[in-house]
C-alpha atoms as a printed R data frame, in Angstrom:
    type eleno elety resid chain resno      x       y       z
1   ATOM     1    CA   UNK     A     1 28.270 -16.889  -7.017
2   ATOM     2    CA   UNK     A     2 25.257 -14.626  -6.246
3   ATOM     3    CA   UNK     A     3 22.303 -14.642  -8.959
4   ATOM     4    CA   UNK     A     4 21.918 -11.164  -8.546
5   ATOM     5    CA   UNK     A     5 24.456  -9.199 -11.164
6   ATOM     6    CA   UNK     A     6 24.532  -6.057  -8.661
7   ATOM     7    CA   UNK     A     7 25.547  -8.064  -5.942
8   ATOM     8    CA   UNK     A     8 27.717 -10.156  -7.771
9   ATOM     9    CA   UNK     A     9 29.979  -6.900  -8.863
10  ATOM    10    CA   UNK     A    10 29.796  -5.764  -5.061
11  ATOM    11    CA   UNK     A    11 31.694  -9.076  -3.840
12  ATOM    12    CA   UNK     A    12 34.106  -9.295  -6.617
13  ATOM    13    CA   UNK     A    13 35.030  -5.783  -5.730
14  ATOM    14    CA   UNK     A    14 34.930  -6.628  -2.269
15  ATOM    15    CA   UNK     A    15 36.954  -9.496  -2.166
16  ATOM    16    CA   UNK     A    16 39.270  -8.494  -4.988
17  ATOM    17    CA   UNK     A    17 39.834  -5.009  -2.564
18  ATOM    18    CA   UNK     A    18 40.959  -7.108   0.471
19  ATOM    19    CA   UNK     A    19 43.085  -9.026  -1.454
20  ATOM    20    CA   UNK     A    20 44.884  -6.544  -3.235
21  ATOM    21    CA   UNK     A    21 45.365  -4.384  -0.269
22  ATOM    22    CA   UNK     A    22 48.799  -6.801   0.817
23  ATOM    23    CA   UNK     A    23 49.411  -7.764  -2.645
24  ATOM    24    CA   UNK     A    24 52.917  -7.456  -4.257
25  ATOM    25    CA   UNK     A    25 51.783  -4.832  -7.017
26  ATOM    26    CA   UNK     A    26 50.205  -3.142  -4.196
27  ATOM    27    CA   UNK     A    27 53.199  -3.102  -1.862
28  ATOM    28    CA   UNK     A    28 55.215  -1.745  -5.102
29  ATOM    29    CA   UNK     A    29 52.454   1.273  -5.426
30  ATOM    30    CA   UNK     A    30 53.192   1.893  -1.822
31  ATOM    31    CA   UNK     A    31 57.090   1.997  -1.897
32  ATOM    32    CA   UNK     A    32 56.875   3.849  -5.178
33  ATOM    33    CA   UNK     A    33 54.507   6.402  -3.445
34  ATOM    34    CA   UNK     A    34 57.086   7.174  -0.553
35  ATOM    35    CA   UNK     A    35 59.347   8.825  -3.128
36  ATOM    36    CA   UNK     A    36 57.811   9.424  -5.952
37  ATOM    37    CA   UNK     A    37 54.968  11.807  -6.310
38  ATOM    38    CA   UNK     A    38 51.468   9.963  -5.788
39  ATOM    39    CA   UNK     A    39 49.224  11.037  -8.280
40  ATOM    40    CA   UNK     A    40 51.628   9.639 -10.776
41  ATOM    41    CA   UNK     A    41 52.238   6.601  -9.394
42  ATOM    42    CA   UNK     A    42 48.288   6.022  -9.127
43  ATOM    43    CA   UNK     A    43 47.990   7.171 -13.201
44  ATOM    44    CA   UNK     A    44 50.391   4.338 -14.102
45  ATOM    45    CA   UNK     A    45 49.711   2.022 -11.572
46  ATOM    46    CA   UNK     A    46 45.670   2.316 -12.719
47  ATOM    47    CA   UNK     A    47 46.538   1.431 -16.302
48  ATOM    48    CA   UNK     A    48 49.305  -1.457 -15.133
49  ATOM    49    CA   UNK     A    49 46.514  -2.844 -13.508
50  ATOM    50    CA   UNK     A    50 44.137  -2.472 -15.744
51  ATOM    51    CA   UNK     A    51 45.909  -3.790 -18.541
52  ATOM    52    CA   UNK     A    52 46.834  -7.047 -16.131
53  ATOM    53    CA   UNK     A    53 43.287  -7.592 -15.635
54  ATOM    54    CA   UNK     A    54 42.592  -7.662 -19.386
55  ATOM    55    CA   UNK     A    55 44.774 -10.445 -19.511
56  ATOM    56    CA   UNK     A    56 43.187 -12.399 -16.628
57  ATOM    57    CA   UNK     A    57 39.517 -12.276 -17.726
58  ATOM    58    CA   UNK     A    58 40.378 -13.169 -21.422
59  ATOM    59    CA   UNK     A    59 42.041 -16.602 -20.002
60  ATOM    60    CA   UNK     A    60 39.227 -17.111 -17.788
61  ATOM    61    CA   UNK     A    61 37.019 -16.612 -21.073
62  ATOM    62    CA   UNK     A    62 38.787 -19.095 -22.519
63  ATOM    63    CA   UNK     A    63 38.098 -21.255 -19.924
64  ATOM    64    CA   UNK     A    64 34.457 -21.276 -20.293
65  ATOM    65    CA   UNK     A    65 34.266 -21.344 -23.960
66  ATOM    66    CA   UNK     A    66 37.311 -23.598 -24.635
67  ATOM    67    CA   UNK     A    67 37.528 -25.906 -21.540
68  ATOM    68    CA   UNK     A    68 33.675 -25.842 -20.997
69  ATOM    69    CA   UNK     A    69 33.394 -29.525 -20.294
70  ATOM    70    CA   UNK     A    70 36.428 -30.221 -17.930
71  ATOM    71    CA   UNK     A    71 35.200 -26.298 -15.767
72  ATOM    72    CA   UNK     A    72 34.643 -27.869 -12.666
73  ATOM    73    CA   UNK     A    73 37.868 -29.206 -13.101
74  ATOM    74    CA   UNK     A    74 39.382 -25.964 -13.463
75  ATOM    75    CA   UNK     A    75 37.060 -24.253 -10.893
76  ATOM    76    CA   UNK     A    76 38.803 -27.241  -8.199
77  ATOM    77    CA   UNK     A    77 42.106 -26.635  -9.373
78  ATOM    78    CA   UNK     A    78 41.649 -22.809  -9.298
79  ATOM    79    CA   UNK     A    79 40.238 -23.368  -5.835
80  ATOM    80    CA   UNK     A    80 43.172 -26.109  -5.098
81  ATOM    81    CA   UNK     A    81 45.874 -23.184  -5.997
82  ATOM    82    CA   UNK     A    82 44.321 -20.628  -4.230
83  ATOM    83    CA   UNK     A    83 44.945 -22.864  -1.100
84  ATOM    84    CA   UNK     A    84 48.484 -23.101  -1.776
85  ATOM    85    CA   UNK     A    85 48.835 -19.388  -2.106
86  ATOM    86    CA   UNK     A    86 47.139 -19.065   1.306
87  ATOM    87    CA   UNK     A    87 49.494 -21.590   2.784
88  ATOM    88    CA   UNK     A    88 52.440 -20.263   0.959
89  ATOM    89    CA   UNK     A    89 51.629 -16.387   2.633
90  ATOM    90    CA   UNK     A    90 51.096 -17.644   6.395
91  ATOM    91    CA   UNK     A    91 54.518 -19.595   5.961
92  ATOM    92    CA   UNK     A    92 56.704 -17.016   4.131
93  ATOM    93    CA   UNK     A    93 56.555 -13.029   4.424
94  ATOM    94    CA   UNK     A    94 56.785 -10.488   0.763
95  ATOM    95    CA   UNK     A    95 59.457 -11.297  -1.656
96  ATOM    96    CA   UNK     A    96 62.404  -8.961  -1.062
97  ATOM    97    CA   UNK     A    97 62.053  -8.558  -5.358
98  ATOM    98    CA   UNK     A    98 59.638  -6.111  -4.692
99  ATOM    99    CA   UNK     A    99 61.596  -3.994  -2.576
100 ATOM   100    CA   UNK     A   100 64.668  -4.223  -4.608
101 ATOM   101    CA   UNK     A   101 62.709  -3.357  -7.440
102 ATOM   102    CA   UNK     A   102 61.549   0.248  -5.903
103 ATOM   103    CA   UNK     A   103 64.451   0.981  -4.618
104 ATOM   104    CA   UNK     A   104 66.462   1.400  -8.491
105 ATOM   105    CA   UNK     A   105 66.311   4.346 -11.000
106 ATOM   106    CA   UNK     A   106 67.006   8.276 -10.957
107 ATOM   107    CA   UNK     A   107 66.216  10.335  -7.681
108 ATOM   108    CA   UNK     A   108 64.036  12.578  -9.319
109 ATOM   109    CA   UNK     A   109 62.983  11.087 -12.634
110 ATOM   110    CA   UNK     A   110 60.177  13.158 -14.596
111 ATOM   111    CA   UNK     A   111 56.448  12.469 -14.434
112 ATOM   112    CA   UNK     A   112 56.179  10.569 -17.592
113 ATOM   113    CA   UNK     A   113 58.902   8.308 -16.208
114 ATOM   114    CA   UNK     A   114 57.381   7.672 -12.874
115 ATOM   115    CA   UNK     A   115 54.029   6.863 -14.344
116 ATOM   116    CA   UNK     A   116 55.649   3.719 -16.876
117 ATOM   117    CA   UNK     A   117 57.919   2.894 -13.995
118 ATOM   118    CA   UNK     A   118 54.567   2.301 -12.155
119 ATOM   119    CA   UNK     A   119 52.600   1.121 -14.744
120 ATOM   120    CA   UNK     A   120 55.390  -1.582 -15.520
121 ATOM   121    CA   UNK     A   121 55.931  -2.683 -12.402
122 ATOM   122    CA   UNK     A   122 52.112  -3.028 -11.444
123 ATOM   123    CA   UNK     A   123 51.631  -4.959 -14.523
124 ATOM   124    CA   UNK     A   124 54.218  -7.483 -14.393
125 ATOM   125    CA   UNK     A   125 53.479  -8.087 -10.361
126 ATOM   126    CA   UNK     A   126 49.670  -8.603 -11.491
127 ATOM   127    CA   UNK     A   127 50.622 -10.537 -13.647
128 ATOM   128    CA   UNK     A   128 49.705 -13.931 -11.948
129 ATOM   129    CA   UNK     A   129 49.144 -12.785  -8.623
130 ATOM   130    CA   UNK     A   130 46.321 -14.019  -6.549
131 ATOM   131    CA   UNK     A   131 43.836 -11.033  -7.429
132 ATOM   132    CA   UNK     A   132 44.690 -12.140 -11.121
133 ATOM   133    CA   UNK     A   133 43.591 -16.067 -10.311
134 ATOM   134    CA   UNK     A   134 40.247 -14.667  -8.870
135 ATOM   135    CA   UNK     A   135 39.614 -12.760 -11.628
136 ATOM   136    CA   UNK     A   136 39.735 -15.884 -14.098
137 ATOM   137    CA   UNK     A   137 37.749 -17.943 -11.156
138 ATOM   138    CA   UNK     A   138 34.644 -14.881 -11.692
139 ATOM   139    CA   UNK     A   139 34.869 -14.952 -15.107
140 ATOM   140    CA   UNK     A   140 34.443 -18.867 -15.293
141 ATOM   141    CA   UNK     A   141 31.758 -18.699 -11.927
142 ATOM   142    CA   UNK     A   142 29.800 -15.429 -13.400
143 ATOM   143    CA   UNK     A   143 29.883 -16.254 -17.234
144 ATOM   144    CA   UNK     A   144 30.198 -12.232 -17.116
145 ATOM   145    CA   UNK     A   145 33.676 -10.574 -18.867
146 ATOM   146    CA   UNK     A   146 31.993  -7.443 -18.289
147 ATOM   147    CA   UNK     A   147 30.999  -7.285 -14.700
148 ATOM   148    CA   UNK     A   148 34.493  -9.058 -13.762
149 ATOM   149    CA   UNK     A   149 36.563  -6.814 -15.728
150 ATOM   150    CA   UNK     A   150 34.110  -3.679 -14.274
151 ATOM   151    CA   UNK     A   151 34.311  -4.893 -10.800
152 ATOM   152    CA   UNK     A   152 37.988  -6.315 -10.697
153 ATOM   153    CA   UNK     A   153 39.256  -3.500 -12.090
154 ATOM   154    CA   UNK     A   154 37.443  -0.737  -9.682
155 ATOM   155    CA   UNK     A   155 38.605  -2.849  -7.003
156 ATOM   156    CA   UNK     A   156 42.158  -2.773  -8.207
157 ATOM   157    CA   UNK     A   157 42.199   0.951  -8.926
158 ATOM   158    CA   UNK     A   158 40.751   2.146  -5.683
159 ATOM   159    CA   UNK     A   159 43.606   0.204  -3.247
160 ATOM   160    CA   UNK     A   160 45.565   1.872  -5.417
161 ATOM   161    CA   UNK     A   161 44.798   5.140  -5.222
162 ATOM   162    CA   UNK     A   162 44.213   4.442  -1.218
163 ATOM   163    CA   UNK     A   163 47.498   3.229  -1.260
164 ATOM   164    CA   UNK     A   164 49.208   6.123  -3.607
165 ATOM   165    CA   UNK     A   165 47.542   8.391  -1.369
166 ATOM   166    CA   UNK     A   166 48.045   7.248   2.369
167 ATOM   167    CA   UNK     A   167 51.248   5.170   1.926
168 ATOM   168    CA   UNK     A   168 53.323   6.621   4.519
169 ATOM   169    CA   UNK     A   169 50.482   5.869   6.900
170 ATOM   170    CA   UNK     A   170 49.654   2.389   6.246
171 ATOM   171    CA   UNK     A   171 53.521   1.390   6.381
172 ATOM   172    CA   UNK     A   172 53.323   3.046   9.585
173 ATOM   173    CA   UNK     A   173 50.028   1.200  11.153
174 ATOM   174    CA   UNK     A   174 49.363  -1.942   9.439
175 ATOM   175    CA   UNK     A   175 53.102  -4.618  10.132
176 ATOM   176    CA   UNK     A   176 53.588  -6.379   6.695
177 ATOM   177    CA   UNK     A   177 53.395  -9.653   9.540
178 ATOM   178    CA   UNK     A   178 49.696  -8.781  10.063
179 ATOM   179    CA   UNK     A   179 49.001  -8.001   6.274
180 ATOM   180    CA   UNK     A   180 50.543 -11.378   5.282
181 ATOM   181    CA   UNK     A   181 47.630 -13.319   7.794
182 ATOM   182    CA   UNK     A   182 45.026 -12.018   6.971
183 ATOM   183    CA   UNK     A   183 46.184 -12.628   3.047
184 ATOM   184    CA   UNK     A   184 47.003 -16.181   3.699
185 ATOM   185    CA   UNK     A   185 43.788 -16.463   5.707
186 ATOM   186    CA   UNK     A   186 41.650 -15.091   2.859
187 ATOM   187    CA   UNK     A   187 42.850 -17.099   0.534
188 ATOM   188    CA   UNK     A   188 42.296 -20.005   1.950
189 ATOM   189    CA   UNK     A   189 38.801 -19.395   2.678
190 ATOM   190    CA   UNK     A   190 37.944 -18.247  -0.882
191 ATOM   191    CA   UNK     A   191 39.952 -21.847  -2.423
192 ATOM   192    CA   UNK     A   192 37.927 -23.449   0.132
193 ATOM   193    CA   UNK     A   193 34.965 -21.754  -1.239
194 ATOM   194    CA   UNK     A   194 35.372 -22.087  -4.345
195 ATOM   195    CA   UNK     A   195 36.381 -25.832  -4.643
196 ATOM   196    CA   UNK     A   196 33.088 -26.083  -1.814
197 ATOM   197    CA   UNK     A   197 30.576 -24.321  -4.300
198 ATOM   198    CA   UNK     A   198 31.883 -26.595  -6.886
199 ATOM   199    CA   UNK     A   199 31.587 -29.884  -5.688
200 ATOM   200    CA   UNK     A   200 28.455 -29.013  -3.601
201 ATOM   201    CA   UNK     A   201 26.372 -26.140  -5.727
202 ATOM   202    CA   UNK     A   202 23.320 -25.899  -3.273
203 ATOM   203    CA   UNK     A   203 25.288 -26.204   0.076
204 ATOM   204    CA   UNK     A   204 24.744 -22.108   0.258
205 ATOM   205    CA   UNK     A   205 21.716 -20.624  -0.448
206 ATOM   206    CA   UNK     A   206 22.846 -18.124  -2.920
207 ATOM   207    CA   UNK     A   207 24.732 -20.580  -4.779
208 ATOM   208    CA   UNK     A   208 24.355 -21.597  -8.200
């Protein structure tokens, strides 16, 4: 990772963004958006994903402070099952779960209701996804809860609100197809990375 903390919280956010932007939760704040009304989709969506990422930097704490001498270990397997998920998205398209899972419940539920549908749904999606696995790979690269949470979080937030906001659109110009490439080709550069960086700290300039 970059030395610089600034700089550091710009490419979490940026890569955490362009990964999140075909991700499951994300499709779910999309579908939800098409029928529900946006703003409270993005409310509970915001704190579904917020709470998820919680979660993911307190086990990639504990990987620092409790597996500190086998963390290149961890940083390789992280790395290792970031490949998979890359190869995994290039050979199959979205699950159909999160389709089926938008597509239940009243026709015109109240506010409150749409904002814990979307703040349960967001969560549980999250919830191991490959934004989530990045999250505990910065906390364990960075040594930074903070700026992970900060940056992972914003990141999160913002595609949703992007998404909340313009789903009808993006369903319209982007094909799921396309969306599922450039995920699978993402992650297989950043597992590549990351197992690259870990194995070989100096082979990049800005490289610890």
């Amino acid at each position: 990772m970059a030395t610089d903390p600034l700089l550091e919280g710009l490419l979490i956010f940026a890569v955490v963004a362009a990964l999140q932007l075909p991700g499951k939760s994300n499709f779910a704040v999309i579908s939800l958006s098409t029928r529900y009304p946006h703003r409270a989709v993005f409310v509970g969506a915001s704190v579904g994903l917020a709470a998820a990422t919680v979660v993911s930097v307190a086990i990639g704490y504990g990987a620092e402070t409790i597996l500190g001498p086998y963390l290149e270990w961890v940083k390789i397997a992280g790395g290792s099952v970031l490949l998979a998920f890359g190869v995994r998205e290039l050979l199959w398209g979205p699950a159909d779960a999160v389709r089926a899972a938008t597509t239940s419940g009243p026709a015109a539920p109240s506010l409150a209701r749409v904002r814990v549908l979307a703040l349960g749904l967001t969560f549980l999606l999250e919830m191991g996804d490959n934004t989530q696995v990045l999250a505990i790979l910065f906390v364990a690269s960075t040594h930074d809860v903070v700026l992970v949470y900060l940056a992972a979080t914003a990141a999160l937030i913002t595609i949703a609100a992007l998404s909340s906001a313009g789903a009808r659109y993006l369903m319209r110009r982007i094909p799921e197809p396309r969306l599922r490439l450039i995920l699978g080709a993402l992650l297989m550069i950043v597992g590549t990375l990351t197992i690259v960086l870990t194995l070989v700290p100096g082979v990049l300039p800005f490289a610890t």
